[in-house]
C-alpha positions as CSV (number, residue, x, y, z in Angstrom):
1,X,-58.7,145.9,-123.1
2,X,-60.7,147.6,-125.9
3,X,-64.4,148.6,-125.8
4,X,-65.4,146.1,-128.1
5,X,-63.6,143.2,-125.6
6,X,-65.3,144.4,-123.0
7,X,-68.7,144.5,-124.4
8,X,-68.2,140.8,-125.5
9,X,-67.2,139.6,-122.4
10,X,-70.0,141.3,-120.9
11,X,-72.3,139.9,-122.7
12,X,-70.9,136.7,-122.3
13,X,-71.4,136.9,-118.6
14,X,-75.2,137.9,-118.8
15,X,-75.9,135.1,-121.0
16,X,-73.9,132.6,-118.5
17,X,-75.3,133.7,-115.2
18,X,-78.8,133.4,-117.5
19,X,-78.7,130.3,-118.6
20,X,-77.2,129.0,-115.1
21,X,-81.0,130.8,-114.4
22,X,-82.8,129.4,-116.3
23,X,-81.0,125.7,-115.6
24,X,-81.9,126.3,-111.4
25,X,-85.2,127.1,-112.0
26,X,-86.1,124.1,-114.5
27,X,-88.1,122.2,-113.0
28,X,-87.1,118.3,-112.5
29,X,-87.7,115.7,-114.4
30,X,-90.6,113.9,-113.6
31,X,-88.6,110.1,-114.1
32,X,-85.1,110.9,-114.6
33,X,-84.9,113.1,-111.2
34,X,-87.3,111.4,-109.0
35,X,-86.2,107.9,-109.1
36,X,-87.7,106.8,-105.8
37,X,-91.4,106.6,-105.3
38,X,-93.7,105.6,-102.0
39,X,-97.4,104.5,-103.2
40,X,-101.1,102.7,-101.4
41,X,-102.1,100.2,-103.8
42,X,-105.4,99.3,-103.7
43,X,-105.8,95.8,-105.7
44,X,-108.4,93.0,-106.5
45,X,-106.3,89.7,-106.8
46,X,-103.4,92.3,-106.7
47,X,-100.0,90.6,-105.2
48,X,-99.7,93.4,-102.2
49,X,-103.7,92.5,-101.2
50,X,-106.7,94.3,-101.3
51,X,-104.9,97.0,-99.7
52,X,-101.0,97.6,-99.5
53,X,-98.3,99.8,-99.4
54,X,-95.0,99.9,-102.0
55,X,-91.7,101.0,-102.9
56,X,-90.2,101.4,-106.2
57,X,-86.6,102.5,-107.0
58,X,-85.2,102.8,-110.6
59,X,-81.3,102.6,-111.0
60,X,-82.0,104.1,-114.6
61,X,-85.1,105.7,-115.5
62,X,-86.1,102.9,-118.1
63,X,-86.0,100.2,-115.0
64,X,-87.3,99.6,-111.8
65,X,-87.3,97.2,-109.0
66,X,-90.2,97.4,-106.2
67,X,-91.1,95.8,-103.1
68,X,-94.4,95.8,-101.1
69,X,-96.6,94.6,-98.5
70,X,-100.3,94.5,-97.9
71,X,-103.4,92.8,-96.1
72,X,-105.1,90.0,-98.7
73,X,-108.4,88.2,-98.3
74,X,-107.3,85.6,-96.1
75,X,-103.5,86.6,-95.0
76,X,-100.8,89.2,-95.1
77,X,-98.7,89.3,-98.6
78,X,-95.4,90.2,-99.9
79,X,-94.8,91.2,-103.2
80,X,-91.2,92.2,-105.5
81,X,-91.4,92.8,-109.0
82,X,-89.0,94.2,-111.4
83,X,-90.8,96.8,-114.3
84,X,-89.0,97.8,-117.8
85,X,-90.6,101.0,-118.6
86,X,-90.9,103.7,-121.8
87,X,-90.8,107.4,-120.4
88,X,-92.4,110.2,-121.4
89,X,-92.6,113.5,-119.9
90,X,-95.7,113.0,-118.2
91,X,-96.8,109.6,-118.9
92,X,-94.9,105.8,-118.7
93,X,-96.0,102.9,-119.9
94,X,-94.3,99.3,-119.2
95,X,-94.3,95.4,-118.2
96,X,-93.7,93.9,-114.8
97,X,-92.2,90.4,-113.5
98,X,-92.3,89.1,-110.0
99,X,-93.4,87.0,-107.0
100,X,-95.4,87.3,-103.9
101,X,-96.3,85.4,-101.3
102,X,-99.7,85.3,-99.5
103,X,-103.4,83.4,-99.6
104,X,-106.7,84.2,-102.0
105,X,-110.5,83.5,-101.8
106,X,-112.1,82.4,-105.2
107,X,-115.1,81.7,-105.6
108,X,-116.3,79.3,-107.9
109,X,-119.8,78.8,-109.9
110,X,-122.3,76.9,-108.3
111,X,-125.8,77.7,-110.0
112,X,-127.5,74.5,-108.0
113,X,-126.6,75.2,-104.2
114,X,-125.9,77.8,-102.2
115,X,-122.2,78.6,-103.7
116,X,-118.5,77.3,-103.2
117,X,-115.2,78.5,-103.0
118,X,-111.1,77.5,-102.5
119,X,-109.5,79.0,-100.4
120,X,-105.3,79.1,-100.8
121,X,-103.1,79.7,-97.6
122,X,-99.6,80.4,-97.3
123,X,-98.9,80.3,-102.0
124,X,-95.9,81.2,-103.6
125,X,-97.3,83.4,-106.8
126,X,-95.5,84.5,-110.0
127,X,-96.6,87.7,-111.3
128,X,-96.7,89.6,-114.4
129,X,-98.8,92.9,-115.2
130,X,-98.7,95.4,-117.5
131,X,-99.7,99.2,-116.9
132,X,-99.6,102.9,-117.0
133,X,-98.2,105.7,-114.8
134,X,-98.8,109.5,-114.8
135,X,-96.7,111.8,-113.0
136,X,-97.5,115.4,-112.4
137,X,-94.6,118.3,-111.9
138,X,-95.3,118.1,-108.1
139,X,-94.1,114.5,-107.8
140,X,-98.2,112.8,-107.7
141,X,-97.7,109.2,-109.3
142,X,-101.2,107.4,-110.2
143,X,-100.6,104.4,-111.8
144,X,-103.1,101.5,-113.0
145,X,-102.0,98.1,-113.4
146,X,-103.5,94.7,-114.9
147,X,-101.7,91.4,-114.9
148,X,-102.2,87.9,-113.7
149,X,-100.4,85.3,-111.1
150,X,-99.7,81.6,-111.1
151,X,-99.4,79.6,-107.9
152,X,-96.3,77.7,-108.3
153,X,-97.0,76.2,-104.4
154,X,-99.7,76.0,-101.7
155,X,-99.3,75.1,-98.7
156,X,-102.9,74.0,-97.8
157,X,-106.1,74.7,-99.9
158,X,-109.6,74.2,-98.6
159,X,-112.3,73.5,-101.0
160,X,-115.4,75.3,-99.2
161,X,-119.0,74.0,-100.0
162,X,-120.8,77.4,-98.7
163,X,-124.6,76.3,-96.2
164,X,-127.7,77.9,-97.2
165,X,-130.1,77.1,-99.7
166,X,-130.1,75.4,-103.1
167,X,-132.0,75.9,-106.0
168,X,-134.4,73.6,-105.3
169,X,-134.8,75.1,-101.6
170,X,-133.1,72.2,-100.0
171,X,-130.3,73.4,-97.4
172,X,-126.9,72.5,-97.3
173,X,-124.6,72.2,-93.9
174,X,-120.9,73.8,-94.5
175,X,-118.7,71.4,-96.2
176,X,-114.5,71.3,-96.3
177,X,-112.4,69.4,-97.8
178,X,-108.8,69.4,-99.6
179,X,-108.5,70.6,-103.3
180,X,-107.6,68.9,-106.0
181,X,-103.5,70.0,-107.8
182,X,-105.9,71.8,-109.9
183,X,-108.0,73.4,-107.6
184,X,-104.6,74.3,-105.7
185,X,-102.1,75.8,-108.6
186,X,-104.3,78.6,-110.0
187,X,-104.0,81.3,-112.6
188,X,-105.6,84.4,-111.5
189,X,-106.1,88.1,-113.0
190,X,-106.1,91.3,-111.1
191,X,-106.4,94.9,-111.2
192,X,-104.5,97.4,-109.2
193,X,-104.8,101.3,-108.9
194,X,-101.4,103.0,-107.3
195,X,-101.2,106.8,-105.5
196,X,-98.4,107.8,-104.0
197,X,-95.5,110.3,-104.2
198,X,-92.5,110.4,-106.1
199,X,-89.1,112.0,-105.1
């Protein structure tokens, strides 16, 4: 082997074991090589409850499926939702789709008594939200979510007249009776803010 062969093939191998380096030290992707991720949700209206837990797992990084539970106003929930996502290197931006299952509280407007609300047991919800994630290197995800949810079906809703005092200072004993179909199938916003870990 001549000097010149040798030199090249020694070059070759310092640039090789270099690059293989440089590739083992990279660090991952923050969507592409995490594709699992574990988060607390705490929610307003959200469909995993005021507070909850979640999974997400994406079969590709542009797609995700989730599923989580949490404690609502009135009831445990269940929630699934599947989320189509553009990635950046830090940040990702997308739209969900889903169902849950679990009650809500709403309160209506009453300016002339004391106040009223509905409240739903045991609904079937569909879901859609729209929202934005950050990852950091380390694997943090923070993610913050708006959307809304239909009631498709309600098991049993209670129309609520609240006691206590009117406008007029006349008082008012506690009141229930059934809603109305209107009262019982419901579209209802809500906000959700996500921490967790992704790996």
């Amino acid at each position: 082997m001549t000097r010149a062969a040798r030199t090249v093939l020694t070059a070759a191998a310092l640039m090789t074991s270099r690059v293989a380096a440089a590739d083992e030290g990279a660090p991952p992707a923050r969507f592409g090589d995490r594709p699992h991720a574990v988060t607390a949700i705490l929610g307003a209206g959200a469909p995993t409850g005021v507070l909850g837990v979640e999974y997400e797992g994406a079969p590709v990084e542009w797609f995700a499926i989730s599923a989580g539970a949490g404690m609502g106003a009135l009831s445990p929930q269940a929630a699934a939702m599947m989320r189509i996502r553009g990635v950046g290197e830090r940040y990702a931006m997308g739209f969900g789709g889903g169902a849950s299952y679990g009650g809500a509280r709403i309160s209506n407007m009453d300016i002339l008594g004391p106040g009223s609300h509905d409240e739903l047991h045991g609904s079937v919800w569909l879901n859609s939200e729209a929202y934005l994630e950050r990852r950091s290197a380390a694997g943090l995800v923070l993610r913050f979510e708006v959307g809304a949810g239909r009631s498709i079906y309600t098991s049993r809703c209670d129309h609520v007249e609240e006691a206590g005092y009117g406008l007029f200072g006349t008082y008012q004993e506690e009141q229930v009776s059934a809603c109305s179909d209107e009262q019982a199938l419901r579209v209802l916003p809500f906000v959700g803010f996500a921490m967790g870990r992704a790996f």
